[in-house]
C-alpha positions as CSV (number, residue, x, y, z in Angstrom):
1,X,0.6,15.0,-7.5
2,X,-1.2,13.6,-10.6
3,X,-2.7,10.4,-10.4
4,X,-0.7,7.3,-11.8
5,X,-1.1,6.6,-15.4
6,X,-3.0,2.6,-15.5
7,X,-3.5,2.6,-12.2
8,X,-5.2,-0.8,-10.5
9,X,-5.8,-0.4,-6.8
10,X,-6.0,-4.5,-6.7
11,X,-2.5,-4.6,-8.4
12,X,-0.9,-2.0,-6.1
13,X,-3.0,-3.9,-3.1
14,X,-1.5,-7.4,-3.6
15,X,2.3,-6.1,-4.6
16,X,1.9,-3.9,-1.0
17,X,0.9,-7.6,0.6
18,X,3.5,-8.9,-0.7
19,X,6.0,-6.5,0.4
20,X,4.9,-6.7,4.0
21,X,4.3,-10.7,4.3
22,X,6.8,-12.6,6.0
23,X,10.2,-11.9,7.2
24,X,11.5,-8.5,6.0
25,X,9.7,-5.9,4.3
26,X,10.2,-4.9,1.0
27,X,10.1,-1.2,1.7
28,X,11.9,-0.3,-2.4
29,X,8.3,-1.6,-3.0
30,X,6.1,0.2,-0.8
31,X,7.4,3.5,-1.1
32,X,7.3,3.1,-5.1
33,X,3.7,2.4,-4.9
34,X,2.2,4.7,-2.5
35,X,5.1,7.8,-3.6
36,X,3.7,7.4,-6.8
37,X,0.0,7.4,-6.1
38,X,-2.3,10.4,-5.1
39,X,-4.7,10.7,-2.2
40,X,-7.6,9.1,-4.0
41,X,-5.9,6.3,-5.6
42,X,-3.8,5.4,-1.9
43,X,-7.4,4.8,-0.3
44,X,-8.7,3.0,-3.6
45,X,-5.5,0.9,-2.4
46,X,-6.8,0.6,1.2
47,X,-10.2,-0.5,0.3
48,X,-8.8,-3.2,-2.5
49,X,-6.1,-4.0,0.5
50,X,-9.0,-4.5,3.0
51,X,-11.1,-6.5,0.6
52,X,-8.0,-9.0,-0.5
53,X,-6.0,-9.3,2.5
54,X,-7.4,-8.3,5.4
55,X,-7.6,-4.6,7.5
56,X,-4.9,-2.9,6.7
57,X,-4.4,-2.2,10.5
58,X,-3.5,-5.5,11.2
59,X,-0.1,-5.4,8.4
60,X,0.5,-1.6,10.1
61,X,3.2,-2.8,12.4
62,X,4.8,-4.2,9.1
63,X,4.9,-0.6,7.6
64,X,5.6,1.1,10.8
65,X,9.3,1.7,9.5
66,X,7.4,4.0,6.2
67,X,7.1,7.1,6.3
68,X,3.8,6.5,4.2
69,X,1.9,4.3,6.5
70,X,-0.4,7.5,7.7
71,X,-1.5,8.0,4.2
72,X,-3.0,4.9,4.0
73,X,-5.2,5.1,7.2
């Protein structure tokens, strides 16, 4: 996979948060993101993630119903 074209891991990281918060997930969102994004750019995500929102192991149970929720580990 090539890596996305004007990628911004703090972009990707806040649109992810706001696909899991709350009631429902947004998973149109999620897989958009992280199908589109290669291996380095999903754990630029995590780290931006972590640093903005939080561990990412604590929204896992949100994405437990994505296929891509081990890529972001």
């Amino acid at each position: 996979m090539k890596p996305a074209a004007n990628f911004d891991a703090n972009r990707d990281a806040n649109a992810l948060r706001k696909a899991v918060k709350g009631f429902g997930t947004d998973e149109k969102t999620i897989i958009s993101i992280l199908g589109n994004r290669d291996s380095a750019q999903r754990l630029q995500i995590k780290s931006a993630y972590n640093s903005l929102h939080g561990r990412v192991s604590e929204q896992k149970n949100d994405l437990k119903t994505i296929e891509f929720h081990d890529d972001i580990r």
